[in-house]
DOLO-675470 format. One line per field, with one value per residue: residue number from 1; residue in one letter; y, z, x of N, C-alpha, C in turn. Coordinates in steps of 0.05 Angstrom, whole numbers, always signed. Atoms other than C-alpha are relative to their C-alpha. Layout:
k <- c(NUM, ...)
r <- c(a, ...)
nY <- c(Y, ...)
nZ <- c(Z, ...)
nX <- c(X, ...)
caY <- c(Y, ...)
caZ <- c(Z, ...)
caX <- c(X, ...)
cY <- c(Y, ...)
cZ <- c(Z, ...)
cX <- c(X, ...)
***
This chain:
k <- c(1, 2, 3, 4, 5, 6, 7, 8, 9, 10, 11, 12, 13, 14, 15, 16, 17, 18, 19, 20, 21, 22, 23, 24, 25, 26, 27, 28, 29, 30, 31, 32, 33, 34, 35, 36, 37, 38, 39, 40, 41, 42, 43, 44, 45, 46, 47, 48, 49, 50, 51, 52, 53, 54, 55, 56, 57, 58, 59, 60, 61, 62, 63, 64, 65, 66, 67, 68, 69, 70, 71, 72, 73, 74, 75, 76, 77, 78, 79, 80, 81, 82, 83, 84, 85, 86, 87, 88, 89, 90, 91, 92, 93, 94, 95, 96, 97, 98, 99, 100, 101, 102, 103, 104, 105, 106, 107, 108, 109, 110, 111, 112, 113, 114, 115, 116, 117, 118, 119, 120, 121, 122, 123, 124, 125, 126, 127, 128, 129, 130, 131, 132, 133, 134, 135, 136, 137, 138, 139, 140, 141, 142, 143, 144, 145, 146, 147, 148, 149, 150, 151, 152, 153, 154, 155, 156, 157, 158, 159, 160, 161, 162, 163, 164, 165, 166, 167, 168, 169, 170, 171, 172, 173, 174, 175, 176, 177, 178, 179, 180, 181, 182, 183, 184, 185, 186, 187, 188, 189, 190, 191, 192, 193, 194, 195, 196, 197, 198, 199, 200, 201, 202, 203, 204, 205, 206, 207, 208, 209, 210, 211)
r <- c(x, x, x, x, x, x, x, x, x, x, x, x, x, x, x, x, x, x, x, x, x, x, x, x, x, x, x, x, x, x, x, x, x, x, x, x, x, x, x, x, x, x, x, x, x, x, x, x, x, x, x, x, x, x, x, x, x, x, x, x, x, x, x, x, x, x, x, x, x, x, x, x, x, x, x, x, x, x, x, x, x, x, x, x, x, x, x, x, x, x, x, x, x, x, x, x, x, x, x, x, x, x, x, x, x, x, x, x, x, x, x, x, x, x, x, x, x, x, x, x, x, x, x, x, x, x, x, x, x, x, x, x, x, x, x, x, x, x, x, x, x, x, x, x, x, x, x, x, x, x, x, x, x, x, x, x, x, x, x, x, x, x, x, x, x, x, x, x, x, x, x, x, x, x, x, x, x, x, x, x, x, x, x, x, x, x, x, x, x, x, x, x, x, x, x, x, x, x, x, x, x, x, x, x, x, x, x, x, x, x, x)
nY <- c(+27, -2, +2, +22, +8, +10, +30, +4, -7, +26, +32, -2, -5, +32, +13, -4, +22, +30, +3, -12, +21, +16, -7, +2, +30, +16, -15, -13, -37, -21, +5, -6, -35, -9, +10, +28, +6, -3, +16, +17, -3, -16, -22, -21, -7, -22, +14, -4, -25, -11, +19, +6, -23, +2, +26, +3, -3, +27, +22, -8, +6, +45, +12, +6, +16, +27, -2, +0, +19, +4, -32, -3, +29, -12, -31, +19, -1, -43, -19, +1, +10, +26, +11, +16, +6, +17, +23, -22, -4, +29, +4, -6, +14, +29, -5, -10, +24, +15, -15, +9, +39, +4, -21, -3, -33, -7, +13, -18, -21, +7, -1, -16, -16, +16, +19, -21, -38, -3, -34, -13, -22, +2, +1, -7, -8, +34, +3, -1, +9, +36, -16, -2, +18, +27, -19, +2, +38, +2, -19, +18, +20, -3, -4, +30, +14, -17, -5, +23, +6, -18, +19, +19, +23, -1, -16, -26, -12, +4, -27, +6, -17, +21, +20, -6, +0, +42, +18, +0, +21, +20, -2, -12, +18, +23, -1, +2, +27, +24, -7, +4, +36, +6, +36, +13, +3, -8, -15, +14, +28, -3, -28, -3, +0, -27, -28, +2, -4, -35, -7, +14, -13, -20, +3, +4, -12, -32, -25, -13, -6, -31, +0)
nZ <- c(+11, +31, +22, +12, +20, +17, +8, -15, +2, +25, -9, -28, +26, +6, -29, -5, +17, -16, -13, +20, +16, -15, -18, +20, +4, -32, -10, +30, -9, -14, -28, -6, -4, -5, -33, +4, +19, -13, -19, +8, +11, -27, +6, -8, +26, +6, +16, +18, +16, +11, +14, +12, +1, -23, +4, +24, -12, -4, +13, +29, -1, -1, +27, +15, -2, +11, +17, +11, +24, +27, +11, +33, +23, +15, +22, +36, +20, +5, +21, +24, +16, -7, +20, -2, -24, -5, -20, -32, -21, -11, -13, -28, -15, -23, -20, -21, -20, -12, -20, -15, -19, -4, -21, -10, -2, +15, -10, -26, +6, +16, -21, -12, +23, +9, -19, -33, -2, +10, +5, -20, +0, -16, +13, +27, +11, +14, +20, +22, +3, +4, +32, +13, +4, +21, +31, +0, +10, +26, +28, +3, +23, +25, +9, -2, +21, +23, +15, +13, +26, +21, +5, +11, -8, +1, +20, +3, -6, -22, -14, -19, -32, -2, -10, -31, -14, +3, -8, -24, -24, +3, -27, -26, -12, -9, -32, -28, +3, -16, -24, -23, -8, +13, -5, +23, +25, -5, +13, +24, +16, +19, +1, +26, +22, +1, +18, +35, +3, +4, +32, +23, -8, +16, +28, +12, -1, +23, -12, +5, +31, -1, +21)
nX <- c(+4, -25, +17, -4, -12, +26, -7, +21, +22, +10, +13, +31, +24, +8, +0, +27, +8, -5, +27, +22, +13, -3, +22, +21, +13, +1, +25, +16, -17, +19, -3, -30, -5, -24, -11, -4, -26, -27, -3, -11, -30, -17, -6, +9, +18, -12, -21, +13, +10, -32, -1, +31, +30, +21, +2, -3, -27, -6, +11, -8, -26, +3, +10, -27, -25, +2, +2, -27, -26, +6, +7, -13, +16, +18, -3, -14, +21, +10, -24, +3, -26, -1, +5, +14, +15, +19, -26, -7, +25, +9, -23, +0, +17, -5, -13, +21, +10, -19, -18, +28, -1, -32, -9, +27, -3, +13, +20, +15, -1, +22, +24, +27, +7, +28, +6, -5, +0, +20, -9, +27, -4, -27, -23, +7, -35, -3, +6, -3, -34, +7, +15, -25, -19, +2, +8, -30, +2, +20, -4, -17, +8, +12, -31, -29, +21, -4, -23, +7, +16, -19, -15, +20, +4, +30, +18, -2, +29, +9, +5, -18, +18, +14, -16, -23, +22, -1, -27, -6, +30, -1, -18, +9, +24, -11, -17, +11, +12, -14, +0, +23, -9, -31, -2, +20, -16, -28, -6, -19, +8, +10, -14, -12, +17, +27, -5, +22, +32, +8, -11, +1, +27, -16, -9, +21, +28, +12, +12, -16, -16, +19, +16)
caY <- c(-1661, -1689, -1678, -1746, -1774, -1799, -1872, -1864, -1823, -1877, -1940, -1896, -1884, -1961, -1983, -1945, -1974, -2044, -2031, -1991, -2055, -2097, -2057, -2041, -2119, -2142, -2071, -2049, -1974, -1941, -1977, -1956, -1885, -1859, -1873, -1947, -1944, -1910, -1957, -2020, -1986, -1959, -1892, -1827, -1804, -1736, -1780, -1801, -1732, -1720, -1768, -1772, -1715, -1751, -1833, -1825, -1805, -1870, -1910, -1882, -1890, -1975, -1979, -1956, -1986, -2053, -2021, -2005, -2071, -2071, -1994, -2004, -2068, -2019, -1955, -2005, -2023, -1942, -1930, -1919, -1947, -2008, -2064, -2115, -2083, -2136, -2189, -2132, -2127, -2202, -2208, -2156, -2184, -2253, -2218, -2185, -2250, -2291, -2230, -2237, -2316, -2316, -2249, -2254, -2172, -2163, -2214, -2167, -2110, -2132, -2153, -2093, -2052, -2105, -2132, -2081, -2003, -1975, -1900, -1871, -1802, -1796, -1827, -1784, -1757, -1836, -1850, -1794, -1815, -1884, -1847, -1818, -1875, -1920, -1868, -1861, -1945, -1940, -1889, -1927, -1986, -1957, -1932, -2002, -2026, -1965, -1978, -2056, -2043, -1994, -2051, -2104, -2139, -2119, -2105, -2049, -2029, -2046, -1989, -1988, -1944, -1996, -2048, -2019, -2014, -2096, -2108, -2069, -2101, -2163, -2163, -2130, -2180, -2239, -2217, -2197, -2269, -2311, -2267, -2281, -2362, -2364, -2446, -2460, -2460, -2449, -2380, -2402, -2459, -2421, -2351, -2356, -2383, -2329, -2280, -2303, -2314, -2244, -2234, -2278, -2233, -2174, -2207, -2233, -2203, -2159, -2121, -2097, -2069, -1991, -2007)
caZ <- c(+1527, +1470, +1403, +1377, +1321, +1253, +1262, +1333, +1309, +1242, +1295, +1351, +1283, +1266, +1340, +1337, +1275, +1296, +1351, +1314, +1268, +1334, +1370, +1303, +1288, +1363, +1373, +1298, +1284, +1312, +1371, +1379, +1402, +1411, +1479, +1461, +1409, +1452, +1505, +1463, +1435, +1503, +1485, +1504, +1464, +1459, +1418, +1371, +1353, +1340, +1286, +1261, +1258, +1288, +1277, +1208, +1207, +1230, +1190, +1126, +1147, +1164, +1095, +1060, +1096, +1063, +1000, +984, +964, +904, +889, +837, +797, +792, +763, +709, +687, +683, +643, +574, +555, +592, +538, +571, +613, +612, +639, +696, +715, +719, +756, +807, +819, +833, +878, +914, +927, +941, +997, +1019, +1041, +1055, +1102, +1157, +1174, +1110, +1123, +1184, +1150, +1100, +1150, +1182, +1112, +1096, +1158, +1220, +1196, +1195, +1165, +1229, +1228, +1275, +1215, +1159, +1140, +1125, +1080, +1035, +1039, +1019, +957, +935, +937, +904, +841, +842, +836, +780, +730, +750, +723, +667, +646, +660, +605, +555, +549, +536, +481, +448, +456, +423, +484, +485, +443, +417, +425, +495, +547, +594, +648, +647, +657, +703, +749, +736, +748, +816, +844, +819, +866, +925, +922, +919, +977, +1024, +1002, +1024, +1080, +1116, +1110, +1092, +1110, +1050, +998, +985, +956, +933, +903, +856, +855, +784, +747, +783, +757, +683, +693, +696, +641, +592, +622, +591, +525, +512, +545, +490, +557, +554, +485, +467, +418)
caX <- c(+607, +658, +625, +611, +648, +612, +630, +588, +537, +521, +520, +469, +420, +433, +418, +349, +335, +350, +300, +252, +243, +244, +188, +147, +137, +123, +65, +46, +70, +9, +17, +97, +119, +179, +191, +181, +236, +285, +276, +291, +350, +380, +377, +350, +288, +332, +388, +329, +301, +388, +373, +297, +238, +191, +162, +145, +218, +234, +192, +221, +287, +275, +245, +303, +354, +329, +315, +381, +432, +385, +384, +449, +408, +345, +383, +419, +349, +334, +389, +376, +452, +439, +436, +395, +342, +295, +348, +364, +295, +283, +347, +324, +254, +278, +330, +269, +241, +300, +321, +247, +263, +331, +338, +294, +304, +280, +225, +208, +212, +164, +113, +100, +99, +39, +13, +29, +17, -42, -47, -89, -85, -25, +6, -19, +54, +60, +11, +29, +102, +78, +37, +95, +139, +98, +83, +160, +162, +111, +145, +213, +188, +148, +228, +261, +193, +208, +276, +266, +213, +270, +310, +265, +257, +179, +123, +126, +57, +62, +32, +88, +49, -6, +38, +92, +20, +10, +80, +80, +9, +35, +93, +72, +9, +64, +105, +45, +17, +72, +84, +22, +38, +115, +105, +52, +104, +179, +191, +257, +236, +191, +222, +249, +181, +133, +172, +163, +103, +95, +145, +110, +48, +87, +102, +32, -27, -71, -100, -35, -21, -43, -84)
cY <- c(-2, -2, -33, +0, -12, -28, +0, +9, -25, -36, +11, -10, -33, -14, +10, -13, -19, -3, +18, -26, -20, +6, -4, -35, -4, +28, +4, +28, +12, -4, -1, +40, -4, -8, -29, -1, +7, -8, -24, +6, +11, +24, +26, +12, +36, -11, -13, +23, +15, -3, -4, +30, -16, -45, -12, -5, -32, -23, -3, -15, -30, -3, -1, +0, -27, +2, +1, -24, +3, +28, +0, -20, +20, +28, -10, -5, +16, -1, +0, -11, -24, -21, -20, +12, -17, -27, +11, -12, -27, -4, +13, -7, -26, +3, +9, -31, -21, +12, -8, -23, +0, +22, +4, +38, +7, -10, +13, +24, +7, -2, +18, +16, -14, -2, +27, +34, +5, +30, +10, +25, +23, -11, +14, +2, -27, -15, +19, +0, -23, +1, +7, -22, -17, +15, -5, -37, +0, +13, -19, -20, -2, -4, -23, -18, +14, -13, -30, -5, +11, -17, -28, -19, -7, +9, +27, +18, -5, +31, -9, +10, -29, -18, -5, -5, -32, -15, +5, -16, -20, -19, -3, -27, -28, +1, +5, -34, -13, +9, -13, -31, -4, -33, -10, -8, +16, +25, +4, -14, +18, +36, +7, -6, +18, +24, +2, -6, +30, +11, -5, +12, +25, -4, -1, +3, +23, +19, +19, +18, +31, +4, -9)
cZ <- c(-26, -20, -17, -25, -19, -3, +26, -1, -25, +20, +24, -27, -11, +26, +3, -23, -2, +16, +2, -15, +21, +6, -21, -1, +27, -2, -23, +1, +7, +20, +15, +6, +5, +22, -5, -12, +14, +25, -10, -11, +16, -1, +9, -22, -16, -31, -30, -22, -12, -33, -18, +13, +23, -13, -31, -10, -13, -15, -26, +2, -5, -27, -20, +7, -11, -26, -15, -13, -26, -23, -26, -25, -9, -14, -12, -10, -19, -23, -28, -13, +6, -33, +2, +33, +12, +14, +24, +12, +7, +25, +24, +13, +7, +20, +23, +15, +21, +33, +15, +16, +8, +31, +18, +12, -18, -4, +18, -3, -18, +11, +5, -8, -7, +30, +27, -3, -11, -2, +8, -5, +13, -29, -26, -19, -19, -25, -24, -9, -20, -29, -15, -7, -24, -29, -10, -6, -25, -16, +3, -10, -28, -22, -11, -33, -25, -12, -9, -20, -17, -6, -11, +18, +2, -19, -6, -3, +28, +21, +30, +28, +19, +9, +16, +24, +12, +16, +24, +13, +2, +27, +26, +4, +4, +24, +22, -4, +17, +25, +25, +8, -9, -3, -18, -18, +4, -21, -15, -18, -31, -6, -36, -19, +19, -6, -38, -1, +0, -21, -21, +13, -16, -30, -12, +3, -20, +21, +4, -22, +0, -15, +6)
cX <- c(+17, -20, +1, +13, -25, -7, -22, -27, -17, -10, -24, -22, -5, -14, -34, -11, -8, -26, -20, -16, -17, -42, -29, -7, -12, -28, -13, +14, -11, +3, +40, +0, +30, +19, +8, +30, +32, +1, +15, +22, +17, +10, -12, -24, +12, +23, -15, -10, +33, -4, -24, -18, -21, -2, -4, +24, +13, -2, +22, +25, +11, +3, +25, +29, -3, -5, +27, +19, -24, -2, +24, -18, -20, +18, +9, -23, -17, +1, -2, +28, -3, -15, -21, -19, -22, +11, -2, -25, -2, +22, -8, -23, +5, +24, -15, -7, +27, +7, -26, +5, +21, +2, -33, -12, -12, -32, -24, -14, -35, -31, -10, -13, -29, -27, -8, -3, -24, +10, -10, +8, +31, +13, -2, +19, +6, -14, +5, +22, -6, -14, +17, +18, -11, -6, +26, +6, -10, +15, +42, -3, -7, +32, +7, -28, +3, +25, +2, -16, +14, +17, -12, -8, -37, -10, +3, -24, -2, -2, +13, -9, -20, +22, +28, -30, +1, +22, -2, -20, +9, +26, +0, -25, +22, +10, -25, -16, +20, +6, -12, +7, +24, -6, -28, +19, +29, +6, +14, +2, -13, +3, -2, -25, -21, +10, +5, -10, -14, +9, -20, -28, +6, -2, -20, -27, -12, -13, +23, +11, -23, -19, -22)
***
């Protein structure tokens, strides 16, 4: 057999992907297996395991293929040289939402992270992937909040832990909100004032402050 090339091995791994996302939305991920996935992607479930460990695997992989265009915007907020991380960050939460309404893949994606995965035992691996990640979210944020109070954009008594926490619930509860009814309200429309509204949640809540 000719040894594949890397240009055909990168579009099989996109092609399960593709219908990885397909299958997950349409069964839930408990109710997907393997087989499923390498049926909708015309593939061999051998050509999967080339490619992925097992469904967890898989999952991971979905997640951050949609995480990524925004992965340079959050390490500029990191960065302790960056001059305006409090701009950044606003900039990449109303890019979150905007991608939310705009890209329906990401739309999909979103769904089944909220909506479609339960963490049954079969998916244990998953929930403490999902534990990890989001701790990893939280102390990234805390950062992108440190280095804006060094920069005067925040209080300077403000407890950045605490309120990296705030900021992620705050988030995560908007996107699985509109999710469930996208057709209540226009996400775009109001993208830009629910995220300072969170700001100006930052600047002037005292449950926020360390004192």
């Amino acid at each position: 057999m000719a040894r594949r090339t890397k240009e055909e091995a990168e579009e099989t791994r996109a092609q399960i992907l593709d219908a990885a996302e397909r299958v997950f939305y349409a069964n839930g991920v408990s109710g997907t297996s393997l087989a499923d996935i390498a049926s909708a992607a015309g593939v061999t479930r051998g050509a999967i395991y080339w490619h992925f460990q097992n469904k967890v695997d898989v999952f991971q992989a979905m997640l951050d293929r949609r995480l990524l265009p925004q992965e340079e915007l959050a390490r500029a907020c990191e960065s302790e040289d960056e001059p305006d991380p409090l701009g950044n960050m606003r900039q990449l939460l109303v890019q979150l939402l905007l991608r939310m309404h705009a890209d329906s893949e990401c739309r999909r994606v979103g769904e089944i992270l909220q909506y479609k995965c339960e963490y049954s035992s079969e998916l244990g691996g998953l929930r403490q992937q999902m534990q990890v990640f989001q701790q990893e979210c939280d102390q990234r944020i805390a950062r992108t909040l440190r280095n804006a109070v060094n920069r005067g954009q925040l209080p300077a008594d403000l407890d950045c832990q605490r309120a990296a926490i705030c900021l992620h619930a705050y988030m995560d509860g908007l996107q699985a909100h509109w999710l469930l009814n996208p057709a209540a309200y226009d996400l775009q429309a109001h993208a830009h004032a629910m995220v300072d509204a969170l700001l100006d949640m930052l600047q002037h809540s005292e449950a926020l402050r360390t004192r």
